[in-house]
N, C-alpha and C positions, 0 to 999 in steps of 0.2 A: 655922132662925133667921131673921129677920126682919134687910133692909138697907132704907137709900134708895139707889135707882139714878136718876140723873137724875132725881129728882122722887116718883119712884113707890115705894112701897113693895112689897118683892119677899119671897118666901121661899127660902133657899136652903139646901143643907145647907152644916151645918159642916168646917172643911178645906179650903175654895174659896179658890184662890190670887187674883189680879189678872188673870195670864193665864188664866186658867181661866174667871173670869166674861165677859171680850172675847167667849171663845167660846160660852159659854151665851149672852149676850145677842146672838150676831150683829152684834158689830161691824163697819161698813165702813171695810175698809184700817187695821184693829190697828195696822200700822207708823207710820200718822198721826197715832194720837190721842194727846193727851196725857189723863191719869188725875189726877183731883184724889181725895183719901182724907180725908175729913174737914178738907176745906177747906188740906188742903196736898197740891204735887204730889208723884206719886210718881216716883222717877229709873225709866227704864224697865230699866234693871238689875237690879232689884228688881221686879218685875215677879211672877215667879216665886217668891220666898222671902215675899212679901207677902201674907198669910193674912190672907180677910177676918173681923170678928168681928161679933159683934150688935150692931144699933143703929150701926153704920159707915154712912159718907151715900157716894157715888160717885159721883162725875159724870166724862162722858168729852169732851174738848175738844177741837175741832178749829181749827187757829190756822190761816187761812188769808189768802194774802196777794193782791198784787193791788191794783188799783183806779183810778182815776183821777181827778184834783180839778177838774179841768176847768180848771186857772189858766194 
């Protein structure tokens, strides 16, 4: 079945949890990212019971902080 992953359109088998695609795609530091599933997050609790389906969009967000304003 066909997703969007970050942009790209992917083929995957059917069945594939949330956590399951982290690890087909080689996420860096899984514990960090946050999951958006068709444009709402996923709670990372849910992670697991989260079954992706066809034509689902994904993207995976990393919120990082930091910076300085120079003021």
């Amino acid at each position: 079945m066909k997703v969007t992953i970050n942009g790209k359109i992917k083929d995957i088998k059917e069945g594939v949890t949330v956590t399951k695609i982290l690890k087909i795609e080689n996420v860096e530091m899984p514990d960090m990212v946050s999951v958006q599933l068709n444009d709402e997050f996923i709670d990372r609790a849910n992670f697991n019971s989260t079954v992706l389906k066809e034509n689902d969009k994904i993207d995976f967000l990393y919120f990082m902080g930091g910076g300085n304003s120079g003021f």
